[in-house]
PyMOL Python script that loads the backbone (N, CA, C, O; Angstrom):
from pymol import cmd

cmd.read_pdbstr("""\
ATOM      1  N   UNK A   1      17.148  63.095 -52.614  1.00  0.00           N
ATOM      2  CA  UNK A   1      15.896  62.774 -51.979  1.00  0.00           C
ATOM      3  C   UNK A   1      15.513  61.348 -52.376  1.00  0.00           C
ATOM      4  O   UNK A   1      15.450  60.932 -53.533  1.00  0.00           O
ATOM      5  N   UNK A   2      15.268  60.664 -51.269  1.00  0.00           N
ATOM      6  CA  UNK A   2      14.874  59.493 -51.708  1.00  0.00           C
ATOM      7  C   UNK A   2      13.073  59.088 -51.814  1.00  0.00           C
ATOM      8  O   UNK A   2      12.554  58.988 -50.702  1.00  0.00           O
ATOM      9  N   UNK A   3      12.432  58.932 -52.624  1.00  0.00           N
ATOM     10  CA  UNK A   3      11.617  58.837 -53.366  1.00  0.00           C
ATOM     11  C   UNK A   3      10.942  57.690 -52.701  1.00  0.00           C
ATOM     12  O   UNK A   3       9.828  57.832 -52.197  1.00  0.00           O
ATOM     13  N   UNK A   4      11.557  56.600 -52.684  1.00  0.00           N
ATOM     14  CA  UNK A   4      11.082  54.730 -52.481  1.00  0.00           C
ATOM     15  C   UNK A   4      10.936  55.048 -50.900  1.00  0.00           C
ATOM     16  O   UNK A   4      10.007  54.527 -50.283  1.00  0.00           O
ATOM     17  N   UNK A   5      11.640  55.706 -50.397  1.00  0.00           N
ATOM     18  CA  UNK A   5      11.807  55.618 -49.105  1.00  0.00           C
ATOM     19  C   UNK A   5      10.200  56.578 -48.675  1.00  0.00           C
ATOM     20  O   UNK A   5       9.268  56.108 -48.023  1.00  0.00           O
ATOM     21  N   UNK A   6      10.255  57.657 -49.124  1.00  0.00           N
ATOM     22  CA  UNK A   6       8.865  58.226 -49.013  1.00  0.00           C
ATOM     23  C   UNK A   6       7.826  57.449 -49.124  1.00  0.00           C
ATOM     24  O   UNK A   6       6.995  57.346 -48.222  1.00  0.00           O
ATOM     25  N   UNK A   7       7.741  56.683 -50.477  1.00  0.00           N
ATOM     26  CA  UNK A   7       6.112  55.890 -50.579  1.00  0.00           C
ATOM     27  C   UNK A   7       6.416  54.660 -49.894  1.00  0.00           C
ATOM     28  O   UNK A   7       5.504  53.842 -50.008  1.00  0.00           O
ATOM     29  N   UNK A   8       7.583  54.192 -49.097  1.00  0.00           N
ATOM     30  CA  UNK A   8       7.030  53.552 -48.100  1.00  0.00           C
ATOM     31  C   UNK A   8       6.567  53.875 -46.596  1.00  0.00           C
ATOM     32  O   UNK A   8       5.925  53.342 -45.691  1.00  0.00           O
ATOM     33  N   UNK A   9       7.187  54.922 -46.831  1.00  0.00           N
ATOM     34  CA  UNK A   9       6.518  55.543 -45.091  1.00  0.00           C
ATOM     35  C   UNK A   9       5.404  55.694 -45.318  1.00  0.00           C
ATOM     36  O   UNK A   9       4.690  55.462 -44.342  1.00  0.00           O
ATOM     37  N   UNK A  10       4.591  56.168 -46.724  1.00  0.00           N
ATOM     38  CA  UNK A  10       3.253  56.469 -46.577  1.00  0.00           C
ATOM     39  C   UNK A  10       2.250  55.112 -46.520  1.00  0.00           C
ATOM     40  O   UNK A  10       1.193  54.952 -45.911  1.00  0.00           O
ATOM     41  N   UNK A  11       2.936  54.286 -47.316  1.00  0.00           N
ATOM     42  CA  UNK A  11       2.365  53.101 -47.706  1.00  0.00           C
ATOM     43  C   UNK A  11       1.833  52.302 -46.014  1.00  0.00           C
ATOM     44  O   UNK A  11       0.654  52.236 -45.667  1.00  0.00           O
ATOM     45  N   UNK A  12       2.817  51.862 -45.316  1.00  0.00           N
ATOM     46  CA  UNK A  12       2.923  51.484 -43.894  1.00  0.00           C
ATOM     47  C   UNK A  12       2.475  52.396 -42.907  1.00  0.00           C
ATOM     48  O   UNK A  12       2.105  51.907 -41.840  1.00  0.00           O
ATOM     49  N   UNK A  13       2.431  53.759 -43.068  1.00  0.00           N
ATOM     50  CA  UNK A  13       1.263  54.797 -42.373  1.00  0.00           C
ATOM     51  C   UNK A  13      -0.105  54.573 -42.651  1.00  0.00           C
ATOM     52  O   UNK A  13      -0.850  54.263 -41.721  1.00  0.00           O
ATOM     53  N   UNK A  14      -0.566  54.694 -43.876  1.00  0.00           N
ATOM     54  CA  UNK A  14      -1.954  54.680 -44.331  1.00  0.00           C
ATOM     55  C   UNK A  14      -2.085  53.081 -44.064  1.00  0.00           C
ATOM     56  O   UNK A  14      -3.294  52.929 -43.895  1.00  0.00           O
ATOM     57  N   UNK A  15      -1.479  51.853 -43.944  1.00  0.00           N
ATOM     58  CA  UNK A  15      -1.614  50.399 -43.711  1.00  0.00           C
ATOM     59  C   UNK A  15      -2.334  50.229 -42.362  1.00  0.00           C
ATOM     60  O   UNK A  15      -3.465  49.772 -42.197  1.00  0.00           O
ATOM     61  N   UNK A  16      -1.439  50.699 -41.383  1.00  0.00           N
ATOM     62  CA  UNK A  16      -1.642  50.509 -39.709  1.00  0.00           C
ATOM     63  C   UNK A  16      -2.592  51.519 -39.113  1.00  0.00           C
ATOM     64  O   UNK A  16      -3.380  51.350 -38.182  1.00  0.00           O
ATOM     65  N   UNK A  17      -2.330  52.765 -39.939  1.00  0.00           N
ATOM     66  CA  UNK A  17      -3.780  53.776 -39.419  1.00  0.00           C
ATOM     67  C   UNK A  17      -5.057  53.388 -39.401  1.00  0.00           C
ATOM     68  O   UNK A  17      -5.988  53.720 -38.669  1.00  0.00           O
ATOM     69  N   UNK A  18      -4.940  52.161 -40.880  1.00  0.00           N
ATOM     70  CA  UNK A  18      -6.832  51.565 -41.124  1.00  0.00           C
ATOM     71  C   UNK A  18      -6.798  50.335 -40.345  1.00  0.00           C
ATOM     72  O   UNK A  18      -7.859  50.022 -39.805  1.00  0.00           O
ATOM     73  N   UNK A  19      -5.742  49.539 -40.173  1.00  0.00           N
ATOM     74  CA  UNK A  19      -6.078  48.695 -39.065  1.00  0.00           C
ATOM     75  C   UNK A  19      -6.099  49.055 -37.579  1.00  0.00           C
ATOM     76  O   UNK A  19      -6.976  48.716 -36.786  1.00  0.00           O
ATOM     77  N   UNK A  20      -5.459  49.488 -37.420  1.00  0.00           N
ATOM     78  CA  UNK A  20      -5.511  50.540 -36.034  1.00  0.00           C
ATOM     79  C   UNK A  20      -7.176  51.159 -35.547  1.00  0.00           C
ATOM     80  O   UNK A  20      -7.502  51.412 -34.387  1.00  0.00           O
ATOM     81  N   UNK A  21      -7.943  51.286 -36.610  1.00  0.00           N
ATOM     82  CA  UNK A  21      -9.095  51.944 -36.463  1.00  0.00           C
ATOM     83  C   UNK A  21     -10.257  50.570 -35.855  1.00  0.00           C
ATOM     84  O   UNK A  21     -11.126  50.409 -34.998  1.00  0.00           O
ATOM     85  N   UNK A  22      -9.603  49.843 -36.891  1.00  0.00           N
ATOM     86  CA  UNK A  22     -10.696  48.679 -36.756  1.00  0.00           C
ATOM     87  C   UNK A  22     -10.241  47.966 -35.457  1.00  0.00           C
ATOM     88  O   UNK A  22     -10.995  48.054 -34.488  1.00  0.00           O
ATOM     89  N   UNK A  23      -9.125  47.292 -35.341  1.00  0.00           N
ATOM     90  CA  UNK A  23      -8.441  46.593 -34.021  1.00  0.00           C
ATOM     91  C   UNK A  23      -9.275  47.674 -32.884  1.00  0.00           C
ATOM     92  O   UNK A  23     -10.279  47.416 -32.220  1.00  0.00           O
ATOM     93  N   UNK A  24      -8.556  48.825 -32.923  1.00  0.00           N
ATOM     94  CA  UNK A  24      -9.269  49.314 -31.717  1.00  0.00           C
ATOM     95  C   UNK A  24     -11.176  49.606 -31.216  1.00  0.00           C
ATOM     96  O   UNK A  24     -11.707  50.264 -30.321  1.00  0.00           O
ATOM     97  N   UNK A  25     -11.597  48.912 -32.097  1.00  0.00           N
ATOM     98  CA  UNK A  25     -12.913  49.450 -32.491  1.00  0.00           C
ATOM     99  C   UNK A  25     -13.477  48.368 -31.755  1.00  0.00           C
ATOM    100  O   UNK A  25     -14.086  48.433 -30.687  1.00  0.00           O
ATOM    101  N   UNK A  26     -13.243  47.499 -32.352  1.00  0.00           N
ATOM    102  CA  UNK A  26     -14.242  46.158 -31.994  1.00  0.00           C
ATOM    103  C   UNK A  26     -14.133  45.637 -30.344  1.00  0.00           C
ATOM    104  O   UNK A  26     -15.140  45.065 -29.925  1.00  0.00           O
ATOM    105  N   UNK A  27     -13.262  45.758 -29.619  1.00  0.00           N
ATOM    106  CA  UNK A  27     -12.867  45.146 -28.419  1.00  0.00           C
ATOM    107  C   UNK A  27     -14.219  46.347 -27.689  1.00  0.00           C
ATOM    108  O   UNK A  27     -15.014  45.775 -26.943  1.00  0.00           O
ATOM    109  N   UNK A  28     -14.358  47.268 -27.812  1.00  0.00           N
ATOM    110  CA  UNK A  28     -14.980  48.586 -27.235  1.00  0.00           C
ATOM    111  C   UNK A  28     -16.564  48.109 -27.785  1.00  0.00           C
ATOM    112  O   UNK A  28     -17.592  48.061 -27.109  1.00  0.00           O
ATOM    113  N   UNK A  29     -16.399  47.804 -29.133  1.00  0.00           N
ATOM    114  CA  UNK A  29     -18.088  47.201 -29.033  1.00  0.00           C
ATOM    115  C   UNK A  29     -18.295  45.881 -29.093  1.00  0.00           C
ATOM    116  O   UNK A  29     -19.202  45.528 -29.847  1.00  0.00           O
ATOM    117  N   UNK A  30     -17.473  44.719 -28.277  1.00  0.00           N
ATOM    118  CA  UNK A  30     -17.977  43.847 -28.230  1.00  0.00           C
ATOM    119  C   UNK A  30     -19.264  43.618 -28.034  1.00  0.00           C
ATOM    120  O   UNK A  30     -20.093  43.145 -28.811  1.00  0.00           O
ATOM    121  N   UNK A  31     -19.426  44.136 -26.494  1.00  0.00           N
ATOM    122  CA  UNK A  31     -20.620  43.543 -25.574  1.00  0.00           C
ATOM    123  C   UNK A  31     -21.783  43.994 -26.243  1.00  0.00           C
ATOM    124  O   UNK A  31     -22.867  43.653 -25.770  1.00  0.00           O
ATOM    125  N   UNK A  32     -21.745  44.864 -27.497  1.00  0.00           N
ATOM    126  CA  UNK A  32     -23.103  45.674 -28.612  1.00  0.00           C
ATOM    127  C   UNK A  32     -23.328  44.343 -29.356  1.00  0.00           C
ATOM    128  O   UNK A  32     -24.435  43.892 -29.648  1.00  0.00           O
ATOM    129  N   UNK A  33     -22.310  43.855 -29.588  1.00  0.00           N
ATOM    130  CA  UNK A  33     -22.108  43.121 -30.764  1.00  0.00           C
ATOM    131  C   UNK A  33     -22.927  41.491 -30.071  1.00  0.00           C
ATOM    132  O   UNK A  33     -24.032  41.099 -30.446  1.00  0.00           O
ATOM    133  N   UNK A  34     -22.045  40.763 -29.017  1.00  0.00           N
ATOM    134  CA  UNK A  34     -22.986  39.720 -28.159  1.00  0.00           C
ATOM    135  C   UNK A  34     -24.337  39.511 -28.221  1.00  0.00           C
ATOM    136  O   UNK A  34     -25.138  38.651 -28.584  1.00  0.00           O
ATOM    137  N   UNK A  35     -24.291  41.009 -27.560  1.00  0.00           N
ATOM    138  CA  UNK A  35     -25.662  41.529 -27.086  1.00  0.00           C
ATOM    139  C   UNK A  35     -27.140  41.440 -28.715  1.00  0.00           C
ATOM    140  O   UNK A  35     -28.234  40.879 -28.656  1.00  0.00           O
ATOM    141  N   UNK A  36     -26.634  42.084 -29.727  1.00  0.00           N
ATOM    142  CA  UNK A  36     -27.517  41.893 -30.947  1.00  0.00           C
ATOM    143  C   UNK A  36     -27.665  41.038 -31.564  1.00  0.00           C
ATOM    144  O   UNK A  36     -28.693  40.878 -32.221  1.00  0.00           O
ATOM    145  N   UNK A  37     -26.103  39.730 -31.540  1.00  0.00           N
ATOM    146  CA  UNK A  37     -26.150  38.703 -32.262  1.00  0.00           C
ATOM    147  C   UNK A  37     -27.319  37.834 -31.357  1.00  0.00           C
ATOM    148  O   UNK A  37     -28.364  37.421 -31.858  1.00  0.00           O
ATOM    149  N   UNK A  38     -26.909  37.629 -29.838  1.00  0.00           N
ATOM    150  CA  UNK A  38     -27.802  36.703 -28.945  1.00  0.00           C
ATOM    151  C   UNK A  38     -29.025  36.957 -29.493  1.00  0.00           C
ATOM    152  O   UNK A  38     -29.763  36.076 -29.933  1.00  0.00           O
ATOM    153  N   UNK A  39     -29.305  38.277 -29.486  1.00  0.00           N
ATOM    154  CA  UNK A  39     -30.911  38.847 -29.529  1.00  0.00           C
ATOM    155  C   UNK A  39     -31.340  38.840 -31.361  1.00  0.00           C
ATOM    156  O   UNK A  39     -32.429  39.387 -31.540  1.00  0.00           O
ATOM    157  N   UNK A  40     -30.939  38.529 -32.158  1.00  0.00           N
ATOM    158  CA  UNK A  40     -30.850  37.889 -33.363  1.00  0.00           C
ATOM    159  C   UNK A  40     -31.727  39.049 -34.129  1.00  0.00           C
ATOM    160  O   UNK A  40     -32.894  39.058 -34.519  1.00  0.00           O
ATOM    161  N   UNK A  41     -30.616  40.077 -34.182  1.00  0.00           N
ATOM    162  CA  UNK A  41     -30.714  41.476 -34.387  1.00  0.00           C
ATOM    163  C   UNK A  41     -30.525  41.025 -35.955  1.00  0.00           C
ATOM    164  O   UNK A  41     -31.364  40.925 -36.851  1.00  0.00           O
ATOM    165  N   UNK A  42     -29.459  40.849 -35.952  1.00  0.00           N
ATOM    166  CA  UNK A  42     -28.264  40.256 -37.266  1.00  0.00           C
ATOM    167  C   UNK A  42     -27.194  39.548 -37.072  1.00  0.00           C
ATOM    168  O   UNK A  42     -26.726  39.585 -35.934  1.00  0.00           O
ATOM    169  N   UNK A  43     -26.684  38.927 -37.836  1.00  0.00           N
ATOM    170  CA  UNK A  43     -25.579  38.738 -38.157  1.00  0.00           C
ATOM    171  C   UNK A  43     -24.016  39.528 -38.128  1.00  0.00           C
ATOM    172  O   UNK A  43     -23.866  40.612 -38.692  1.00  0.00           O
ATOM    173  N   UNK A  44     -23.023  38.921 -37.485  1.00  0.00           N
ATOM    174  CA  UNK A  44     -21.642  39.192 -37.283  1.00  0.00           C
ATOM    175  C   UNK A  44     -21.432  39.532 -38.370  1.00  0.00           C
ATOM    176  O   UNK A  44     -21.270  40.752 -38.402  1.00  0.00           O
ATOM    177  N   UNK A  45     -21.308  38.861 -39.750  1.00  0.00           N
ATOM    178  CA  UNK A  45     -21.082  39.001 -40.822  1.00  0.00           C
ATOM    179  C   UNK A  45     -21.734  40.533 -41.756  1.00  0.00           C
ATOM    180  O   UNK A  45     -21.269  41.201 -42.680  1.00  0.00           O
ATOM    181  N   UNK A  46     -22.964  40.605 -40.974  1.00  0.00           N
ATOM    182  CA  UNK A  46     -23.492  42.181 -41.437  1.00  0.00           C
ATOM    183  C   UNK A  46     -22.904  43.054 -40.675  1.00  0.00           C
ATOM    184  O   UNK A  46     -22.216  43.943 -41.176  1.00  0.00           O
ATOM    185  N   UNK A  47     -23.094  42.934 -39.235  1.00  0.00           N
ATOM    186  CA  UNK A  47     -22.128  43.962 -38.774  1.00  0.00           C
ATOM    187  C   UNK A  47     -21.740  44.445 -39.302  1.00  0.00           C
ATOM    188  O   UNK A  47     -22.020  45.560 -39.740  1.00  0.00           O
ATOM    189  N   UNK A  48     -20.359  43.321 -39.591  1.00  0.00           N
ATOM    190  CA  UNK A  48     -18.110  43.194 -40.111  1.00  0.00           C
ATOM    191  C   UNK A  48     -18.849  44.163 -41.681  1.00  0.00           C
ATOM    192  O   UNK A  48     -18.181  45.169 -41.919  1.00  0.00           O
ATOM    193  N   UNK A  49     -19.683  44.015 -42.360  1.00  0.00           N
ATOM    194  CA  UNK A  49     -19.851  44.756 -43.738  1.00  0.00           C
ATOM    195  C   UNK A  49     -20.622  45.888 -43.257  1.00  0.00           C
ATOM    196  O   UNK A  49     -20.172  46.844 -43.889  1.00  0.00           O
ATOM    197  N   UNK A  50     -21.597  46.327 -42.433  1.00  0.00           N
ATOM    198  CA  UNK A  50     -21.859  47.696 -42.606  1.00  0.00           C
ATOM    199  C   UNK A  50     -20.842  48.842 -41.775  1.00  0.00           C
ATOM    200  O   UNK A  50     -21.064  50.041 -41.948  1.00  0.00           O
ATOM    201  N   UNK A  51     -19.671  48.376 -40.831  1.00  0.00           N
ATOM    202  CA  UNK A  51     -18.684  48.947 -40.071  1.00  0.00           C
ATOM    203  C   UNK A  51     -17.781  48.950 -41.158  1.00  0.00           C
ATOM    204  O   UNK A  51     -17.053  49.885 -41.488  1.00  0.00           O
ATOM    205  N   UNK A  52     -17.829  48.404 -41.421  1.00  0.00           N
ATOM    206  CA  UNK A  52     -16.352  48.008 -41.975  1.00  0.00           C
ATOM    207  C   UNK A  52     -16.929  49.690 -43.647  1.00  0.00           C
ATOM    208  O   UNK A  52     -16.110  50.470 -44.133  1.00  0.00           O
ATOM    209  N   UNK A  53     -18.537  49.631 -44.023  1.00  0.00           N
ATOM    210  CA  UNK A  53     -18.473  50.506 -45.166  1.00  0.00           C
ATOM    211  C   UNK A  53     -19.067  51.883 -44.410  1.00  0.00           C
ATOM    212  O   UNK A  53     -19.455  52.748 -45.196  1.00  0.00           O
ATOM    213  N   UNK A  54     -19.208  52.247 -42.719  1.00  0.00           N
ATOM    214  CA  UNK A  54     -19.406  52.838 -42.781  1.00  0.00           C
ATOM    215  C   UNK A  54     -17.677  53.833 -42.308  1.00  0.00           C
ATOM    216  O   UNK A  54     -17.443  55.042 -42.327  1.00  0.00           O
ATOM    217  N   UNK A  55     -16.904  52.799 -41.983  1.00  0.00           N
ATOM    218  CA  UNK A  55     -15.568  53.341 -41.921  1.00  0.00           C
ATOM    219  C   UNK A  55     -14.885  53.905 -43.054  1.00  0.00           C
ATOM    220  O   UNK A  55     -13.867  54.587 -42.931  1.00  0.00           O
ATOM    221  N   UNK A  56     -15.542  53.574 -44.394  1.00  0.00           N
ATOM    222  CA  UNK A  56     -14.559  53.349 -45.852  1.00  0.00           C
ATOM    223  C   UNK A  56     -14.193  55.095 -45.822  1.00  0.00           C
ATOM    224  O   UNK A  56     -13.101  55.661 -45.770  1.00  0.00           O
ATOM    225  N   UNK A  57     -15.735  55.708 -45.886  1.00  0.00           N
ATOM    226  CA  UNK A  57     -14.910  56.975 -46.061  1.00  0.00           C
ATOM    227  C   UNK A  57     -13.738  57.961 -45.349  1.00  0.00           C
ATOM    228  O   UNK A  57     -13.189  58.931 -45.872  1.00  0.00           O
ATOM    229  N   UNK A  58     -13.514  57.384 -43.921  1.00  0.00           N
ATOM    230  CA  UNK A  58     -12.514  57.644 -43.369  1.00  0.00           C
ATOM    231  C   UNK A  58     -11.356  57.357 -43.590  1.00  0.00           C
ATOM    232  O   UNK A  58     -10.371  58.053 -43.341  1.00  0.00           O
ATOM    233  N   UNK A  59     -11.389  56.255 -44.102  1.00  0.00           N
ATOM    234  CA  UNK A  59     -10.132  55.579 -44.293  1.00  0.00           C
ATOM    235  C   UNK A  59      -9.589  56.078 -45.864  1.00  0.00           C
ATOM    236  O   UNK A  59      -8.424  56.083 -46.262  1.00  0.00           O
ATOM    237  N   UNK A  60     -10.646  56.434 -46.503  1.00  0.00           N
ATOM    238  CA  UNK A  60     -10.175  57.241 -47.964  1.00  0.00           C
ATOM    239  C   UNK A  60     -10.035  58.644 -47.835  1.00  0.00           C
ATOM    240  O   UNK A  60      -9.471  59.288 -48.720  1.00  0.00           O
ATOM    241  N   UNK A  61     -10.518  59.209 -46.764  1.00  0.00           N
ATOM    242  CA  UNK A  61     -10.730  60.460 -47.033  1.00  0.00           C
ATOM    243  C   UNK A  61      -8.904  61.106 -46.208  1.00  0.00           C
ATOM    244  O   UNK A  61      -8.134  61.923 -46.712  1.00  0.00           O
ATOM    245  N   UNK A  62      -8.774  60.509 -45.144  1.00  0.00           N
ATOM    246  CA  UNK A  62      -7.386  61.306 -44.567  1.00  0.00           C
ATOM    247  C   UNK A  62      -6.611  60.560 -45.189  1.00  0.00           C
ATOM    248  O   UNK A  62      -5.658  61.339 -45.145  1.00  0.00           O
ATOM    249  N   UNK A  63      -6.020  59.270 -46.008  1.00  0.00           N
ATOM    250  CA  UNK A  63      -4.698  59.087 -46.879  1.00  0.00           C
ATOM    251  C   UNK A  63      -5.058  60.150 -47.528  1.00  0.00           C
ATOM    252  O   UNK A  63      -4.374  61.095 -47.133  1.00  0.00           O
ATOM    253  N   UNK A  64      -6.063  60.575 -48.624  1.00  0.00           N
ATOM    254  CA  UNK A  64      -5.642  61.546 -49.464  1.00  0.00           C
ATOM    255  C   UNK A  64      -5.183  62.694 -49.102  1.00  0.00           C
ATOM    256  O   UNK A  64      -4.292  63.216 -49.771  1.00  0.00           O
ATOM    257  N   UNK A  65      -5.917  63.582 -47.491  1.00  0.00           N
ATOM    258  CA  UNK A  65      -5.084  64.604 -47.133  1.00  0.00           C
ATOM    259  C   UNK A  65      -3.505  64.485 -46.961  1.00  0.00           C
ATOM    260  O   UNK A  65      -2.661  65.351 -47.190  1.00  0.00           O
ATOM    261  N   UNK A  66      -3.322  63.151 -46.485  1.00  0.00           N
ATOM    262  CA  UNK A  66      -2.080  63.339 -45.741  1.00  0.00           C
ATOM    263  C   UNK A  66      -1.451  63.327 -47.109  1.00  0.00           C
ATOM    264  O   UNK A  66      -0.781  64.331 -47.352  1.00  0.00           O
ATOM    265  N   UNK A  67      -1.545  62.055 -48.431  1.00  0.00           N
ATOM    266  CA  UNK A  67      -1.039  62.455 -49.730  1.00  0.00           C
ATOM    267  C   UNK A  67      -1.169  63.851 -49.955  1.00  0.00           C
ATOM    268  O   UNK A  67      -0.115  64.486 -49.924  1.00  0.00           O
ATOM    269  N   UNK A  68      -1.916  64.294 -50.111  1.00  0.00           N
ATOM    270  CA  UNK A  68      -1.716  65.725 -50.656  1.00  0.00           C
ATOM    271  C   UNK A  68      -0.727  66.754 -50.182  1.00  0.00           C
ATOM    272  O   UNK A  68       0.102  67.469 -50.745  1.00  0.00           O
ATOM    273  N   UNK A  69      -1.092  66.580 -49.023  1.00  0.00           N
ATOM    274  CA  UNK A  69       0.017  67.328 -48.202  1.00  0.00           C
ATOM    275  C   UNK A  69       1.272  66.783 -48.067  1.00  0.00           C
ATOM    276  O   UNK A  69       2.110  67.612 -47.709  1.00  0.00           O
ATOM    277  N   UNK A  70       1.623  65.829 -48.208  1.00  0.00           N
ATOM    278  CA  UNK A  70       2.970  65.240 -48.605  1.00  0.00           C
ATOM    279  C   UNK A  70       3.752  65.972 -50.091  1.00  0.00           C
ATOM    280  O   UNK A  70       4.659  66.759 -50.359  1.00  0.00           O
ATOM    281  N   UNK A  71       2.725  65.124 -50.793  1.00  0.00           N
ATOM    282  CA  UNK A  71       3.330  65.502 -52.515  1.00  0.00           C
ATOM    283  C   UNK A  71       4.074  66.535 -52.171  1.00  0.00           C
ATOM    284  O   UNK A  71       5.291  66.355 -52.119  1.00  0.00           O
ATOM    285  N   UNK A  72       3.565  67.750 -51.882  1.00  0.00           N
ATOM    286  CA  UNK A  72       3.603  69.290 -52.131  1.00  0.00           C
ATOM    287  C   UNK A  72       4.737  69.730 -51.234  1.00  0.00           C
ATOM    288  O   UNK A  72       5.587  70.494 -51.690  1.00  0.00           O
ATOM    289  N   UNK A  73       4.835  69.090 -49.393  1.00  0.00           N
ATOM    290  CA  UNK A  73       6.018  69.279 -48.725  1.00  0.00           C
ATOM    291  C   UNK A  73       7.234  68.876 -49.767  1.00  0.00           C
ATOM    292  O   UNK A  73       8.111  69.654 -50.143  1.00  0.00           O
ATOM    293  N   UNK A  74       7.123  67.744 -50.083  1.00  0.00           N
ATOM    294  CA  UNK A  74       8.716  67.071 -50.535  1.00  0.00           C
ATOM    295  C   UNK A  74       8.977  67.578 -51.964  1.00  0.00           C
ATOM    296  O   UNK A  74       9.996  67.225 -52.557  1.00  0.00           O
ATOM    297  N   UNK A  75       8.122  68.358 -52.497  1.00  0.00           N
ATOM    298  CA  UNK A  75       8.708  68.546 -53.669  1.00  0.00           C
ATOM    299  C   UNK A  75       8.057  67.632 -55.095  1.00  0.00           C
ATOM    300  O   UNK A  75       8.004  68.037 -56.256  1.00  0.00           O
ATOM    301  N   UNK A  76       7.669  66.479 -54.627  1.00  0.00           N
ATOM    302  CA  UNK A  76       7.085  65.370 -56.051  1.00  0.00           C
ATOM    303  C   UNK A  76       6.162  65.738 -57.064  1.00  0.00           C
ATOM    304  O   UNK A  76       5.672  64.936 -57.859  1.00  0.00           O
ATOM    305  N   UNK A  77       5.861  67.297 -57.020  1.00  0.00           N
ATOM    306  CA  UNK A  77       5.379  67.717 -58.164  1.00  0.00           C
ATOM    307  C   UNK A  77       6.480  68.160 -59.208  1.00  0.00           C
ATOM    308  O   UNK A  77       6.240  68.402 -60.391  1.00  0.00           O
ATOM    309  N   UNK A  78       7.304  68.207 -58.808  1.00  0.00           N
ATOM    310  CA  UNK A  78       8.230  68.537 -59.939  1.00  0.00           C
ATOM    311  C   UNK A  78       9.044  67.920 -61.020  1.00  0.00           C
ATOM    312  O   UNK A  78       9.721  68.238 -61.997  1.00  0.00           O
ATOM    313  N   UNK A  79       8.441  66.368 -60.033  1.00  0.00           N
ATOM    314  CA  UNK A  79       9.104  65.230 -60.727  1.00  0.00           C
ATOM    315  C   UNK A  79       7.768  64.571 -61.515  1.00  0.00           C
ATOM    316  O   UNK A  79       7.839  63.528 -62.164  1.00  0.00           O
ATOM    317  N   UNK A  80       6.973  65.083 -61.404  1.00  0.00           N
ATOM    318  CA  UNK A  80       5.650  64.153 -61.803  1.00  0.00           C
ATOM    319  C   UNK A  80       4.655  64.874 -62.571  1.00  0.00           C
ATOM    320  O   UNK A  80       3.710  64.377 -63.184  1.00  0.00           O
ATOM    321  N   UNK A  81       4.972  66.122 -62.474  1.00  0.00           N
ATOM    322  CA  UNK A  81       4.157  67.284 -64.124  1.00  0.00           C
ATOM    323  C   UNK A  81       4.170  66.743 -64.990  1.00  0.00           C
ATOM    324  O   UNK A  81       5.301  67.037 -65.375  1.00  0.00           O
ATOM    325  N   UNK A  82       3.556  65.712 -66.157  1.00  0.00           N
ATOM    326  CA  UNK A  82       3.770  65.983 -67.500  1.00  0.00           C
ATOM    327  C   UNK A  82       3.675  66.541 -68.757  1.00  0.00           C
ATOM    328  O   UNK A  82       2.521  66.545 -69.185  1.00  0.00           O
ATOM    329  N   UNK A  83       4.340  66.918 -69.344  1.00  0.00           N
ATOM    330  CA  UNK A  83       4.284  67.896 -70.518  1.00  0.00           C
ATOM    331  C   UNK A  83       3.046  67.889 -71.232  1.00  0.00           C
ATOM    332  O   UNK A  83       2.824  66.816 -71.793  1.00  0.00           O
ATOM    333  N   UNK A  84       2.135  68.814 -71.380  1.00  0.00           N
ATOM    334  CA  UNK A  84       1.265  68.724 -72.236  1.00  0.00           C
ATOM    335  C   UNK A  84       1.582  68.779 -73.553  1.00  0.00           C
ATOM    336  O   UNK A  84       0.998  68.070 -74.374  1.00  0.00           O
ATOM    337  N   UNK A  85       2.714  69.781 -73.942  1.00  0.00           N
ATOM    338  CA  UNK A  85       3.146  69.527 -75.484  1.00  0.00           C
ATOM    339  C   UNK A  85       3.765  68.327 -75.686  1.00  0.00           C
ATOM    340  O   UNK A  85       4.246  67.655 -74.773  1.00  0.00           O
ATOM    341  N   UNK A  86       3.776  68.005 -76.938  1.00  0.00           N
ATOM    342  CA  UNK A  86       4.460  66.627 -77.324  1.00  0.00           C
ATOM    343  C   UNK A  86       5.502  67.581 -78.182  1.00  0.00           C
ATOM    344  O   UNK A  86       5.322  68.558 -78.909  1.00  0.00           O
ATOM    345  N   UNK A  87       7.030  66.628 -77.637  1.00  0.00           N
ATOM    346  CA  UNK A  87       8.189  67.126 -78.261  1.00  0.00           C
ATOM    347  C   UNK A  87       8.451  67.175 -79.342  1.00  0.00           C
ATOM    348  O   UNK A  87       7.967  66.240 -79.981  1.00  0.00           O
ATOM    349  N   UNK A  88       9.105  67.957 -79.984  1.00  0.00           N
ATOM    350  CA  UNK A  88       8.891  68.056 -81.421  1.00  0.00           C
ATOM    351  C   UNK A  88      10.540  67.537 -81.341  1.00  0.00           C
ATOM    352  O   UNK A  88      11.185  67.520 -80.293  1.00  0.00           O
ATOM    353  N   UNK A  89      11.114  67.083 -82.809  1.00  0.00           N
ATOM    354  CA  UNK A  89      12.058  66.361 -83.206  1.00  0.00           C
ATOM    355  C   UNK A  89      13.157  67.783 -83.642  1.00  0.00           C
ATOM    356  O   UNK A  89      14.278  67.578 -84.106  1.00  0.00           O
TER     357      UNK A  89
END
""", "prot")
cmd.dss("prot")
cmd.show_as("cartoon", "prot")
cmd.util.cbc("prot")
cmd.orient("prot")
């Protein structure tokens, strides 16, 4: 089983899933976005920070399912238990 090869599929999954969210996001609310900056609602820059933290928990919350549910398919608990006793000589 290759190991490296796993945490990069996850690595480059969980990468493009959170940009994927955002890329597709913004083109769909431009004309919100025009529309509040013209009308001097706020700032682009507040926007980009309250989207961007009201996305965070999404973006933390399914890597960890999909981690979890990984670990446990492939087996990587068995490689990654550590001993609570300390070995004796």
């Amino acid at each position: 089983m290759n190991i490296n090869g796993l945490l990069f599929i996850l690595v480059v999954n969980t990468s493009f899933s959170s940009q994927f969210m955002v890329v597709n996001v913004f083109p769909l609310e431009m004309a919100v976005i025009l529309r509040d900056f013209n009308s001097k609602l706020y700032s682009v820059e507040i926007y980009y920070l309250c989207k961007t933290l009201a996305d965070l928990p999404l973006q933390i919350i399914f890597p960890v399912i999909l981690n979890a549910i990984v670990y446990w398919m492939v087996g990587k608990y068995s490689y990654t238990i550590p001993s609570a006793t300390p070995s004796l000589p």
